[in-house]
N, C-alpha and C positions, 0 to 999 in steps of 0.2 A: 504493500500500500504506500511506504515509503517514495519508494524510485515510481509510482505512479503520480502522487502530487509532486515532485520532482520535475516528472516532462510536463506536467499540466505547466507547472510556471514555465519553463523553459520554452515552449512552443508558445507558449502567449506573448514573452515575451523579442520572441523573435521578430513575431508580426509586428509589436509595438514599435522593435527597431526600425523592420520599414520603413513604416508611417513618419516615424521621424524622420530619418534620413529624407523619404521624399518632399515633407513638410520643408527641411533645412536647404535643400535642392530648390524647391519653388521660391524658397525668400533671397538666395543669394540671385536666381535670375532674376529676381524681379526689381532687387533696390540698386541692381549693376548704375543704371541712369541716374539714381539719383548723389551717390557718389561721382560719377562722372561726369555731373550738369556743369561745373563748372568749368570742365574741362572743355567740353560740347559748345559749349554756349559761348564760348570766347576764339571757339576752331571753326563753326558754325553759323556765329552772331545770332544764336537765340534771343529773344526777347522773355519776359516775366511770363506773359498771356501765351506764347509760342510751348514755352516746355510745360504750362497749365494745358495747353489743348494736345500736349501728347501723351501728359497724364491720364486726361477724361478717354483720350480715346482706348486707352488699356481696360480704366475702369468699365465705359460701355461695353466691350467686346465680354469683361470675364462677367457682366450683369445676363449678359444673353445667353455664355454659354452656363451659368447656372440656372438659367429657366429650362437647359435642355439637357445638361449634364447628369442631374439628380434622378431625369426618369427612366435617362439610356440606363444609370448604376443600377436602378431599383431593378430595369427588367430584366439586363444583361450579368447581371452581377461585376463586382472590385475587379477581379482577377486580369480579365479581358482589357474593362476600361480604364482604369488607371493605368495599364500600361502604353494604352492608344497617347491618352490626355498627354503623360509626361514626353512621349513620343513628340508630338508636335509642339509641347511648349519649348523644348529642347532645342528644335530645327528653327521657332521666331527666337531663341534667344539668341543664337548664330549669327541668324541672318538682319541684328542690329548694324553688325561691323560694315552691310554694303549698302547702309544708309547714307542720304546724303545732305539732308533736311529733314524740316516738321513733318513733311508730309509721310516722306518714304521712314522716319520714325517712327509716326504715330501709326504707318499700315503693321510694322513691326512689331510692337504693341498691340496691336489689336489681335493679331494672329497669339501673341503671347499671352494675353488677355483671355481667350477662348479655353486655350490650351490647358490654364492656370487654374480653371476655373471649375476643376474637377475633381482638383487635390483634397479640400475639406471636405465636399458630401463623402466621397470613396472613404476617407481616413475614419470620419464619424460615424459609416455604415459598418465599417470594419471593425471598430470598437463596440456598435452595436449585435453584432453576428460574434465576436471573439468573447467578450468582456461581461459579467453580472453587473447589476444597476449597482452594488453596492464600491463597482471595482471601475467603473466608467467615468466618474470625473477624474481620480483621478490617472489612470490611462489617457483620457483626453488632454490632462495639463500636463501628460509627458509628451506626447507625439506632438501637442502645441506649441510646446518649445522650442522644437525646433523651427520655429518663424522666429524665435529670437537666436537659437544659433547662428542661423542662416547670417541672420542681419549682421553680428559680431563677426563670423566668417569672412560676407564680404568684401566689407572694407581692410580687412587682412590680404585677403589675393587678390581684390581687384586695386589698390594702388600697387602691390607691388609687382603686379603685371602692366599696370598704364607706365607705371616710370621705367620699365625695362624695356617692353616691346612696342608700348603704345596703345589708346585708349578703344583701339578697334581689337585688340587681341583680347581683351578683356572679355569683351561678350561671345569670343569665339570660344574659350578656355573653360569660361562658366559654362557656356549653356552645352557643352561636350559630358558632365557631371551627368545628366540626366542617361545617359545610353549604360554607365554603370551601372546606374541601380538598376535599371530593364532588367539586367539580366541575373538579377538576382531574388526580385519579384516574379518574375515567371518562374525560377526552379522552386522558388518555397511558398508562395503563396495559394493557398486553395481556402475556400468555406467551411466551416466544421463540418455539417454535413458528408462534404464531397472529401474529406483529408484523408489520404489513405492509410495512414497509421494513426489515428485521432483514438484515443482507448476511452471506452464507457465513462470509465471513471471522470475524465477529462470533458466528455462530452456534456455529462450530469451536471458539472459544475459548472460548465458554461451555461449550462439551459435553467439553471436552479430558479429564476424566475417565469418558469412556465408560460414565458412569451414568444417560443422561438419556432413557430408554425409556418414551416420552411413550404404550404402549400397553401397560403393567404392569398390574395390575391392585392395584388400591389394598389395604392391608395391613389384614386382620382382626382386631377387639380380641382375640381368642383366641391368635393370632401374638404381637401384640405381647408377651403374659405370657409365652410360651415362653422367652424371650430373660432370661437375667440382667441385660442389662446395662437393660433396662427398671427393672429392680429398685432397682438403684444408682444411676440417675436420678433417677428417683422417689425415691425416699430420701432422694438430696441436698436436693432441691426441698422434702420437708417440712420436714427442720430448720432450713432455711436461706430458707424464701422468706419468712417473718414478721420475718426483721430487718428488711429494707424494709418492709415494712408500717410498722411499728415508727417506725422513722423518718421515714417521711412523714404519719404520724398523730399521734404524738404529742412528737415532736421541739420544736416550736411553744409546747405545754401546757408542756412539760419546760423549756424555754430561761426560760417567761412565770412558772412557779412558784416557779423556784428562781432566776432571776435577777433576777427583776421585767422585764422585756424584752417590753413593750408591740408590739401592731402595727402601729407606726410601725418601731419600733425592731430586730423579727423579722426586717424585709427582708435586710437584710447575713448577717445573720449565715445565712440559709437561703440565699442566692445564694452565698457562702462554699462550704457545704456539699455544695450540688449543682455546683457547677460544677467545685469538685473531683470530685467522684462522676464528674461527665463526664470527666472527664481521666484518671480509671482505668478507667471502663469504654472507652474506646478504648486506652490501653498495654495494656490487657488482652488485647483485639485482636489489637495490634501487635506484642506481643511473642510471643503465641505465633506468629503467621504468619513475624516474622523466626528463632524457632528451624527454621521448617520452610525457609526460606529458606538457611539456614544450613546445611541437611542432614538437620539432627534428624531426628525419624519424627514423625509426627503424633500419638501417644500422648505420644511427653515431650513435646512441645509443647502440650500439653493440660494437662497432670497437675504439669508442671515450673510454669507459668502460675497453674493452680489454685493450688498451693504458695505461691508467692510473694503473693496474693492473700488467702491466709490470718493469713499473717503479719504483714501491711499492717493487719487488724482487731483484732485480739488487744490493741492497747495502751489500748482504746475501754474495756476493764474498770475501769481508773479514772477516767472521768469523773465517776462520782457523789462521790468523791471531793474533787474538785477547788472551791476553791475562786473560781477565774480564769474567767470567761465565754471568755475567747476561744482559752484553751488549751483547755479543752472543745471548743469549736468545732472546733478544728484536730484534736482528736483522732475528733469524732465524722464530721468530713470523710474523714477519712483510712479510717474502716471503710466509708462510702459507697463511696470510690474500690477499696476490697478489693472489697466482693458485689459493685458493678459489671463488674469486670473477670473475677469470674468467674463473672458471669451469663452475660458472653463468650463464653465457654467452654464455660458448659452447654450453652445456645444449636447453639454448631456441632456440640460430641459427639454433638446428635439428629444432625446432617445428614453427618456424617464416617458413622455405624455404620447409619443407616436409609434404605432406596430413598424417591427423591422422592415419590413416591406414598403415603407413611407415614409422612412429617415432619411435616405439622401434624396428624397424630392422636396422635402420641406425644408434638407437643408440648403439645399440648391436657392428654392424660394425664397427663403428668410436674406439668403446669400445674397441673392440677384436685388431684394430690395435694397440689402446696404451696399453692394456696389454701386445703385444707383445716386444713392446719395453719396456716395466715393467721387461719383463723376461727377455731380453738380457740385460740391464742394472743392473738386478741386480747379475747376476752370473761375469759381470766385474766389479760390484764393490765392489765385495766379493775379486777375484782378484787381482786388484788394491789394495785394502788394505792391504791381505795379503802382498804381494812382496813390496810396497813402505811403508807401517804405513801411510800413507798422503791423509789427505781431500783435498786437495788444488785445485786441478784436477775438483772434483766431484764438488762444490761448486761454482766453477768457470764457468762450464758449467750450471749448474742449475740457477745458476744468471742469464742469458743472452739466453738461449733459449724465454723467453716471448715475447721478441722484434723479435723473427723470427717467431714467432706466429702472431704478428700483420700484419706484413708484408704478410706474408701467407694470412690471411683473407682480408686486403686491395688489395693485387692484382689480387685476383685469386674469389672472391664476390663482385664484385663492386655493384652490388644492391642486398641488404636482400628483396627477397619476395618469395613468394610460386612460387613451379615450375611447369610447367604442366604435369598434373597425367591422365592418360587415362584410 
């Protein structure tokens, strides 16, 4: 019985590593540009609004393909499609280096955008198919992490590739990362169901919440809106999914303008930032799994989590303030480690209240709402910047949407549990 809970971990935790890795894979392609804008922008003569409309264009493309990602996951299953997805985000992260402009940028992006767009539902399916509710958050705030690895990563290789080869080798070096993992998710990855050595014992324990009716029939976008708590999901996701954005775009510009903090210099201070970021999105995890451990219910464990999560960001309103580089730093660490921890959160509330068969279409949904608001927020705060110079604005709002997040989920889910799936 021993060496049987033995492989159970060990085989869960394999798949967990994936998930990370490809999570750490998707964040290093994706914040390649924003590390690089000022290199771009000065080799290219970008404008503020210019590299704001190559942002939005990533954000639209990864909004559309999670209205269409989540249902291809749901019907085709992970296996398959997360290897297509990372497939093609792989080949637009490449094909940044034979850009020549906004335009042939932002098509790059968009193809990346698409690509990109598939790595959360797939990762959040697969913790719902591998993982018990009691083991799911925090699972999710480890594969999470790796959007903070990734970020800490890439401003470690991608300057020390722009000052060696150049700022086009960059995107060709990164976006090559994705063809390793292929081939390591195709030999280990399979469904519990379908694992051809998965033992009883192993399989019990994955199933132990008696929700794993691998012959349901996958959930209908017309379902999905019945449900309020769809609503308050979504909701969260638009206000709140553009601080990251936010952060991983133009954090970089923001450190290089107002501090003079070169890309030599950027490194620390963005390995600082995300590796905090990492270390709250797993307490985020952790802590709500130990209130449930503890007895809680799964809702305070959520919403209690959420809470504490919010509050973590809110002191991030006075950085623009500040004149100290590294107190900034700590403070804008510190709101990373908040949305982390309860990206957590949002993460498992899909898979706490929705049948396995309807996690990555809702998270796709939930997804595609906050990208949406990813893209309109990032073309105003391309905007904004240009015409005022001023964070003040943007900082000020990104502090304080958390607490309207909590509020969103305290009134509109007053009990986390699964909903009925017919």
């Amino acid at each position: 019985m021993k060496r049987d809970h033995v492989a159970i971990g060990n085989y869960r935790w394999r798949i967990l590593g994936l998930l990370f890795f490809a999570t750490t894979i998707n964040y290093v392609d994706r914040q390649v540009i924003g590390i690089l804008k000022p290199f771009i922008a000065e080799d290219l003569g970008w404008s503020e609004s210019g590299y704001g409309y190559v942002v939005t264009a990533f954000q639209v493309a990864y909004a559309i393909g999670l209205l269409t990602t989540g249902r291809l996951l749901d019907k085709f299953g992970v296996r398959i499609g997360y290897l297509w997805a990372i497939l093609v985000w792989s080949i637009a992260g490449m094909a940044h280096a034979a850009a020549r402009g906004v335009t042939s940028f932002a098509a790059a992006r968009f193809v990346l955008g698409l690509g990109e767009s598939a790595n959360f539902p797939a990762a959040v399916k697969s913790v719902a198919e591998w993982f018990p509710k009691r083991d799911r958050s925090f699972a999710t705030g480890l594969f999470n992490s790796g959007s903070a690895v990734g970020a800490i990563t890439a401003p470690i290789i991608v300057s020390a590739i722009t000052l060696t080869f150049g700022w086009r080798w960059a995107f060709i070096i990164t976006g090559g990362l994705g063809f390793v993992w292929i081939i390591f998710w195709f030999a280990f990855y399979y469904s519990p169901e379908h694992h051809p050595r998965l033992s009883k014992a192993e399989y019990r324990y994955i199933t132990q919440d008696g929700d794993n009716n691998k012959n349901e029939k996958a959930m209908k976008w017309g379902e999905l809106f019945r449900h309020k708590q769809t609503l308050a999901i979504c909701s969260t996701r638009f206000i709140s999914d553009w601080v990251w954005w936010f952060f991983l775009f133009w954090i970089p510009d923001f450190l290089n303008k107002t501090y003079g903090v070169n890309i030599r210099e950027v490194v620390l201070p963005l390995i600082i930032i995300y590796a905090v970021s990492s270390v709250g999105g797993i307490a985020g995890g952790w802590i709500s799994s130990r209130f449930i451990k503890k007895g809680r219910s799964i809702g305070f464990a959520r919403k209690a989590t959420i809470l504490i999560c919010a509050l973590v960001v809110l002191p991030v309103m006075l950085v623009p303030q500040l004149n100290n580089l590294w107190l900034a730093v700590a403070l804008i660490a510190m709101a990373t480690a908040g949305h982390q921890g309860w990206a957590s959160n949002i993460f498992t509330l899909v898979s706490d209240i929705y049948p396995k068969n309807g996690v990555a279409s809702m998270t796709g949904l939930s997804g595609f709402v906050g990208a949406i608001g990813g893209a309109l927020s990032a073309s105003f705060v391309g905007l904004l910047l240009e015409t005022t110079g001023s964070y003040f604005v943007i900082f000020l709002v990104a502090a304080t949407v958390y607490l309207f997040n909590w509020l969103i989920i305290v009134l509109m889910i007053r009990d986390v549990k699964p909903i009925n799936h017919i």
